[in-house]
VEXMAR-990317 format. One record per residue (C-alpha): residue in one letter; x, y, z. Coordinates in steps of 0.05 Angstrom, whole numbers. Example, Ala and Ser with C-alpha at 12.3 -4.5 7.8 and 13.67 -1.06 7.14 Angstrom:
BEGIN
<pt code="A" x="246" y="-90" z="156"/>
<pt code="S" x="273" y="-21" z="143"/>
END
This chain:
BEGIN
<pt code="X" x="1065" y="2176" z="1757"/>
<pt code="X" x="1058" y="2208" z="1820"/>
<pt code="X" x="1017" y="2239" z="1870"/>
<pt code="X" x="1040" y="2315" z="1868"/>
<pt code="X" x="965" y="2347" z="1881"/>
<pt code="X" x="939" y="2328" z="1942"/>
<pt code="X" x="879" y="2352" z="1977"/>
<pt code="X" x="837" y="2346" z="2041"/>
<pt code="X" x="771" y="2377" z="2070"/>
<pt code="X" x="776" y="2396" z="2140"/>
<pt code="X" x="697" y="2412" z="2181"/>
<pt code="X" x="727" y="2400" z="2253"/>
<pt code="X" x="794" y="2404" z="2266"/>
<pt code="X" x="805" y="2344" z="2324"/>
<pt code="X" x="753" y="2307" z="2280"/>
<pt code="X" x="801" y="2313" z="2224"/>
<pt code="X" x="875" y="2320" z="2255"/>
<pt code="X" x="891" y="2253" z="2236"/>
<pt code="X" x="871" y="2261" z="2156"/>
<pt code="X" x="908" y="2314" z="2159"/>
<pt code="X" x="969" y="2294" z="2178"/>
<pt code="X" x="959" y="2231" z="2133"/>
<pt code="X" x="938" y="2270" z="2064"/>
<pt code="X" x="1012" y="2311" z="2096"/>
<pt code="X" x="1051" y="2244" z="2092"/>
<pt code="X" x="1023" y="2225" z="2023"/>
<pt code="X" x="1043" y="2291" z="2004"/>
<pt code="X" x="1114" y="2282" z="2025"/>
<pt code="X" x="1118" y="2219" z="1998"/>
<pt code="X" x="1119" y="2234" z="1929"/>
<pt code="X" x="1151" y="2313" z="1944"/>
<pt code="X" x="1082" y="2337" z="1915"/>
<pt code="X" x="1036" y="2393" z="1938"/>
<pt code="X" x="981" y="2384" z="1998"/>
<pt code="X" x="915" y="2434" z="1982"/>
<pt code="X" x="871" y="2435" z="2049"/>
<pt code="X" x="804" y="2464" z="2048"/>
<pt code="X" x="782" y="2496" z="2117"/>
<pt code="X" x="702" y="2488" z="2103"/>
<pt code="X" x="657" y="2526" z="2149"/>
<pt code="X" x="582" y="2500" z="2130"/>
<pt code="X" x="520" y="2532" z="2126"/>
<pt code="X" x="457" y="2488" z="2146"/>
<pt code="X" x="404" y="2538" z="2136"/>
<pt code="X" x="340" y="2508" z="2100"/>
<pt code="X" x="306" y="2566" z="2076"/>
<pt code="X" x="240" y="2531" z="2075"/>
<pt code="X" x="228" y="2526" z="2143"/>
<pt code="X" x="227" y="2599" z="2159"/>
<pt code="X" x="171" y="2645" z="2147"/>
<pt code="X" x="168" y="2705" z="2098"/>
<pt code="X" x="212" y="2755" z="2106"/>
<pt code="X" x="258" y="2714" z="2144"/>
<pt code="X" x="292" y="2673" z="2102"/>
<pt code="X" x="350" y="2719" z="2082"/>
<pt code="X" x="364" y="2743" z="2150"/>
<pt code="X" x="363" y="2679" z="2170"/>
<pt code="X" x="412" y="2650" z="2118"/>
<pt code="X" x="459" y="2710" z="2114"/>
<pt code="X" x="465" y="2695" z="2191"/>
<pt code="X" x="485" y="2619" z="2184"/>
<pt code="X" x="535" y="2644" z="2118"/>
<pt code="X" x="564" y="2696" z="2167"/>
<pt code="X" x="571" y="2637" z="2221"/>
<pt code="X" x="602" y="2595" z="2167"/>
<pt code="X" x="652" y="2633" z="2141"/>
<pt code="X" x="681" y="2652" z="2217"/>
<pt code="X" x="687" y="2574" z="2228"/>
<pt code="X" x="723" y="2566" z="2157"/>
<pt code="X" x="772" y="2626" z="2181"/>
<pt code="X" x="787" y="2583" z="2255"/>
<pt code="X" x="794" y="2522" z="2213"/>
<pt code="X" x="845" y="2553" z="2172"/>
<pt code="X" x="876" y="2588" z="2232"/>
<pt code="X" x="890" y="2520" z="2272"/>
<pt code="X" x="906" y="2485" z="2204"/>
<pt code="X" x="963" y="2528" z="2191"/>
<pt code="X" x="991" y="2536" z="2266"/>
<pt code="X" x="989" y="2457" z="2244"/>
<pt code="X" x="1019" y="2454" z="2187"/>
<pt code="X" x="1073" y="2511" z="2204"/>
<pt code="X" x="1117" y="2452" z="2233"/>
<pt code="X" x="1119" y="2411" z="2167"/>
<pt code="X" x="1175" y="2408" z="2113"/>
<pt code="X" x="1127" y="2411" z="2056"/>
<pt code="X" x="1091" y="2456" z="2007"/>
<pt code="X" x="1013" y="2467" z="2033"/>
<pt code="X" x="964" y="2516" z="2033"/>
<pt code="X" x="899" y="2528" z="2064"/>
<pt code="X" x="845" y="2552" z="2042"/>
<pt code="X" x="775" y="2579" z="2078"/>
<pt code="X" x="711" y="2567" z="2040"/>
<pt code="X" x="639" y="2560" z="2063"/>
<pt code="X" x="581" y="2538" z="2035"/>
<pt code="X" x="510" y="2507" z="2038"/>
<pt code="X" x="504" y="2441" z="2058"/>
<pt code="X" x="457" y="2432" z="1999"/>
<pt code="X" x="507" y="2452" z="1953"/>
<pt code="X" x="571" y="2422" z="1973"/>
<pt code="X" x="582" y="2381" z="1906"/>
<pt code="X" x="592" y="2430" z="1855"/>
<pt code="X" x="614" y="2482" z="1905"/>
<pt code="X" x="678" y="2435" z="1919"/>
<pt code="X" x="680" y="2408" z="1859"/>
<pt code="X" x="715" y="2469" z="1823"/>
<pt code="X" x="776" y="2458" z="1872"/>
<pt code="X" x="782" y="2393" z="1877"/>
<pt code="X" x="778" y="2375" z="1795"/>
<pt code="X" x="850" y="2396" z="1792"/>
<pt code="X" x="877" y="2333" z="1850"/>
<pt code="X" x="916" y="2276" z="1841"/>
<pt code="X" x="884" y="2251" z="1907"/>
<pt code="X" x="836" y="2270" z="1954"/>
<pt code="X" x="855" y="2246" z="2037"/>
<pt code="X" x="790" y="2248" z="2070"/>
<pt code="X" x="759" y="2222" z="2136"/>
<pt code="X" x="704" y="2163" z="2142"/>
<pt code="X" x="641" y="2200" z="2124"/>
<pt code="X" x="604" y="2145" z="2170"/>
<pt code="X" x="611" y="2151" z="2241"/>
<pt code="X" x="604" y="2198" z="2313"/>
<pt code="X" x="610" y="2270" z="2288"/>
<pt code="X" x="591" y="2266" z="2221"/>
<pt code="X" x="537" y="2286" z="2179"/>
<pt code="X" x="501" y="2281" z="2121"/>
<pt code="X" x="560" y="2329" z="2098"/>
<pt code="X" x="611" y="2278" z="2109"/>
<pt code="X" x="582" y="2231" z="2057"/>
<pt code="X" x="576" y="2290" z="1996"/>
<pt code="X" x="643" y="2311" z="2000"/>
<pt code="X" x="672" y="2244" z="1987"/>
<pt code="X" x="616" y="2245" z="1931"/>
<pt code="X" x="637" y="2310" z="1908"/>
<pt code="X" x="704" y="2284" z="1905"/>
<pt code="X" x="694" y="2228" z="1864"/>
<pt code="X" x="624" y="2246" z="1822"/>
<pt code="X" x="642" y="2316" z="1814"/>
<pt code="X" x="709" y="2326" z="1803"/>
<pt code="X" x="728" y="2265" z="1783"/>
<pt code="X" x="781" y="2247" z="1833"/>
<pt code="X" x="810" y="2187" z="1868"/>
<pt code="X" x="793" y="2183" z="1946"/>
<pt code="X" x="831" y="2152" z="2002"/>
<pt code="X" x="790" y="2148" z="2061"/>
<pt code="X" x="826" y="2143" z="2125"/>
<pt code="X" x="795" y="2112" z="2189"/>
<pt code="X" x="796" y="2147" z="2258"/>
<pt code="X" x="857" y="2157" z="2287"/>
<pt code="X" x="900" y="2116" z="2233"/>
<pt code="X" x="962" y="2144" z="2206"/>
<pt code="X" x="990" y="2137" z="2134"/>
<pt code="X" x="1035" y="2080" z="2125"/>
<pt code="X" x="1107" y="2090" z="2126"/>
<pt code="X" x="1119" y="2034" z="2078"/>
<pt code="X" x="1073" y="1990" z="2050"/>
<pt code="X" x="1079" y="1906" z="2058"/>
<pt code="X" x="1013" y="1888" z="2034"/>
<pt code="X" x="949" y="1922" z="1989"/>
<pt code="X" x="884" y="1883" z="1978"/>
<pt code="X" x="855" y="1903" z="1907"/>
<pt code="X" x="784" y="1875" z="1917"/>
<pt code="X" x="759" y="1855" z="1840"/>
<pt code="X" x="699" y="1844" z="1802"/>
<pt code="X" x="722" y="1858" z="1737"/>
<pt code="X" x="675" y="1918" z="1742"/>
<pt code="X" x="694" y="1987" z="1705"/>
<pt code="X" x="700" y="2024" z="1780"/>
<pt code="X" x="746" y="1971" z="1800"/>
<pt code="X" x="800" y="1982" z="1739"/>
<pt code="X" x="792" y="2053" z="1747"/>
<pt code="X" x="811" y="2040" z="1817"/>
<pt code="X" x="863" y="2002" z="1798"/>
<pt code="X" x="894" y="2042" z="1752"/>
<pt code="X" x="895" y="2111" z="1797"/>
<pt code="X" x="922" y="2076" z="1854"/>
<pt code="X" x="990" y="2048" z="1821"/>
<pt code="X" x="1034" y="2097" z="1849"/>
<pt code="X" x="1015" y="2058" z="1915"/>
<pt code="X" x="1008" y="1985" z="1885"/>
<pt code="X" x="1080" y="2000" z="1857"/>
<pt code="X" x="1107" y="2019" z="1923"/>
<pt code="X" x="1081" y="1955" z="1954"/>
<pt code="X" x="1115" y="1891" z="1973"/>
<pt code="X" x="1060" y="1853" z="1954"/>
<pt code="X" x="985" y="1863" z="1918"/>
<pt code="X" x="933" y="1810" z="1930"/>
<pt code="X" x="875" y="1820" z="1883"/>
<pt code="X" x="820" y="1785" z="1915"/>
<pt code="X" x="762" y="1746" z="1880"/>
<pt code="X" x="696" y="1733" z="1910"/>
<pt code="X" x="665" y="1669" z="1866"/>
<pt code="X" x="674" y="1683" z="1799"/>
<pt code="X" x="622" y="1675" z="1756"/>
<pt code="X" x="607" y="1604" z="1730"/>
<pt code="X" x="603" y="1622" z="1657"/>
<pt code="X" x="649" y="1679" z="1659"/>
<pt code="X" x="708" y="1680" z="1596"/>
<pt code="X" x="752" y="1693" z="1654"/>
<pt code="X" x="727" y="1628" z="1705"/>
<pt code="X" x="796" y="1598" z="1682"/>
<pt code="X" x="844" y="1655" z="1697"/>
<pt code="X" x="804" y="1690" z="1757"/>
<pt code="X" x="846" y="1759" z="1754"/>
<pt code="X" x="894" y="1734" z="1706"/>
<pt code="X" x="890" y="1799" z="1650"/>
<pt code="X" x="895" y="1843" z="1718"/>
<pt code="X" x="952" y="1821" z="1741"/>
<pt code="X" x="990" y="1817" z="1681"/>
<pt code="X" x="977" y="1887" z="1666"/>
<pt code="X" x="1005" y="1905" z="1739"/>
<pt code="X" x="1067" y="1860" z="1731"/>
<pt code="X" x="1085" y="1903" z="1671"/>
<pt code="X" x="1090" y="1958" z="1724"/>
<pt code="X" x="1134" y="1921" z="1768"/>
<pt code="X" x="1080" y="1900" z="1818"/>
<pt code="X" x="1092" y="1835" z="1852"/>
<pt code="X" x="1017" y="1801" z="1846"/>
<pt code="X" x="983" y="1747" z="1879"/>
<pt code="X" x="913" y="1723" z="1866"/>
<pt code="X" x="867" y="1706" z="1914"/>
<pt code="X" x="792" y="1668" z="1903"/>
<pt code="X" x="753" y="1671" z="1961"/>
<pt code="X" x="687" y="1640" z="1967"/>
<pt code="X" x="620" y="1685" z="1992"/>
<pt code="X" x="620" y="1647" z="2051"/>
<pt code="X" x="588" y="1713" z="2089"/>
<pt code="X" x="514" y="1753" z="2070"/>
<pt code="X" x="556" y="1803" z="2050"/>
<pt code="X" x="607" y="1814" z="2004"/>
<pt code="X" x="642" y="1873" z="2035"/>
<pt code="X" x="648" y="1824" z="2104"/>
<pt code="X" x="691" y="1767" z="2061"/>
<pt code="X" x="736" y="1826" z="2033"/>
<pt code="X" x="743" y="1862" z="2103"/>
<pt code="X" x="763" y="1794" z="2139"/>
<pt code="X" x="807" y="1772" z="2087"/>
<pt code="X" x="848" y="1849" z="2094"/>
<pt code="X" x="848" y="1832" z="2173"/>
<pt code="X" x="868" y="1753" z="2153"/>
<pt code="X" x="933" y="1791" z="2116"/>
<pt code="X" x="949" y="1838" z="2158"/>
<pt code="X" x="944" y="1892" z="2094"/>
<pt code="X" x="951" y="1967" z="2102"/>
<pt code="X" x="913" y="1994" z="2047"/>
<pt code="X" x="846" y="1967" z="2011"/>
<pt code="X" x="836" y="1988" z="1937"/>
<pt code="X" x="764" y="1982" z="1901"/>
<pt code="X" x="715" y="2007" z="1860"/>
<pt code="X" x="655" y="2061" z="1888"/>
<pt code="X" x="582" y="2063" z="1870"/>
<pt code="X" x="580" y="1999" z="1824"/>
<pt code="X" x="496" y="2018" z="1836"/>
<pt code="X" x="461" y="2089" z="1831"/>
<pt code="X" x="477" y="2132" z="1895"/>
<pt code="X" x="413" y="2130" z="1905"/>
<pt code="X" x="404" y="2061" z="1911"/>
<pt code="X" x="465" y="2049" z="1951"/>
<pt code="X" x="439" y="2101" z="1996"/>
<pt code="X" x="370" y="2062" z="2003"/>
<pt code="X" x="396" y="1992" z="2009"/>
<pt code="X" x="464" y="1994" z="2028"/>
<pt code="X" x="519" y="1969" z="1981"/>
<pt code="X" x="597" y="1938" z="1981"/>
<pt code="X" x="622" y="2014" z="1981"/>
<pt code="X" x="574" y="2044" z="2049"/>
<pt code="X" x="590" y="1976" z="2079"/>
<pt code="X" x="662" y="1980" z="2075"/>
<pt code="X" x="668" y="2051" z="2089"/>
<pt code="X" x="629" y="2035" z="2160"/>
<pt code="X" x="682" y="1983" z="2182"/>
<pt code="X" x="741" y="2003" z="2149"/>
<pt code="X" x="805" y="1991" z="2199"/>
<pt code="X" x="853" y="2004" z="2152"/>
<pt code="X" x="859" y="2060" z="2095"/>
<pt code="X" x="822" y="2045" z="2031"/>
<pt code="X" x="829" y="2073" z="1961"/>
<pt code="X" x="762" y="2084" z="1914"/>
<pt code="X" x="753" y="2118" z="1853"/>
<pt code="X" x="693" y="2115" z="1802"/>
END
């Protein structure tokens, strides 16, 4: 099992640079293919303009769009040019409205999708609904990499942060091609429950099942001694000096993790190292 599909989405090139030569390492790793969407986007709202306008208006901002997918594509292959791998780039625009299932037909067929931190100076709304669109919509495993961090060369240490949820073992499972090539995996528990048929062998099933792939596992239980849940996992990743996180996305509604927050917008806001969600 391997990563030979890789993709990226690329809005702003010096924004990006550094995804893009990460989802290009991951890529080489495994001698698989990197996919890079150039996407110009279109924020017209239609509503706000008065009749008559609207479709000048909009095929205007589509026109705009589609010349800042072509210069995306433009720098990303004068970028690419100088690397030993199979890529291709691709220029697509679209509505910001509609970014879900407009991506979502490309990106169904990845092993991976390399994306930036959708939180953060420079992004917008857009940021967040292609990771979405990633995982919702096409179904695929995302690696979100911080600001100006590079892929690992080789990897000592991964954090799998468990709850025994269904997102966390789906996590789990698309992310062994980099829990195999690990040193080490610490699964980390936050207070098991009390009554739980697991309380006596916190992570116990989990780890067997990785040690049948080879993975050298060690367990973890951490207490909740922070409000939040995400802070106790992102000090124990700096406490280990890991390179990679690994968990489970959207264990609530979008919606609600939009409204109130949530383990997945909280770590995704002070992620230092890389980390690896899936649905």
């Amino acid at each position: 099992m391997a990563f030979k599909t890789v993709s990226t989405v690329i809005t702003d090139f010096e924004l990006h640079r550094s995804v893009l030569d990460a989802a290009a390492d991951v890529a080489a790793h495994d001698e698989g293919h990197l996919e890079v969407f150039c996407l110009g986007i279109d924020h017209t709202q239609p509503g706000f303009y008065y009749a008559g306008a609207g479709a000048m208006a909009m095929q205007s901002s589509l026109a705009e769009a589609e010349e800042q997918a072509l210069a995306l594509e433009t720098e990303v292959k004068e970028h690419l040019s100088k690397r030993d791998i199979s890529w291709a780039a691709n220029a697509l625009a679209a509505q910001s409205a509609g970014i879900g299932p407009f991506l979502s037909q490309f990106m169904r067929f990845s092993d991976l999708v390399v994306l930036g931190l959708p939180y953060g100076p420079g992004r917008g709304h857009e940021s967040e609904a292609i990771v979405e669109a990633s995982m919702f919509d096409a179904g695929a495993p995302v690696l979100v990499m911080p600001d100006n961090v590079g892929f690992p060369t080789t990897i000592d240490r991964i954090v799998v942060a468990w709850n025994e949820s269904r997102e966390a073992l789906s996590a789990v499972q698309k992310a062994l091609p980099l829990l195999k090539a690990a040193n080490t995996v610490n699964i980390a528990i936050i207070d098991p429950p009390t009554h739980s048929s697991t309380r006596s062998d916190p992570g116990g099933a989990l780890s067997q099942m990785l040690a049948r792939h080879g993975v050298h596992v060690e367990i973890s239980v951490l207490a909740k001694t922070m409000p939040r849940v995400s802070d106790v996992i992102a000090r124990h990743v700096q406490d280990l000096d890991a390179d990679l996180t690994v968990m489970g996305a959207y264990g609530h509604s979008r919606f609600r993790e939009s409204i109130l927050g949530g383990a997945t917008r909280n770590m995704l806001q002070m992620a230092k190292v890389p980390v690896f969600m899936a649905h």
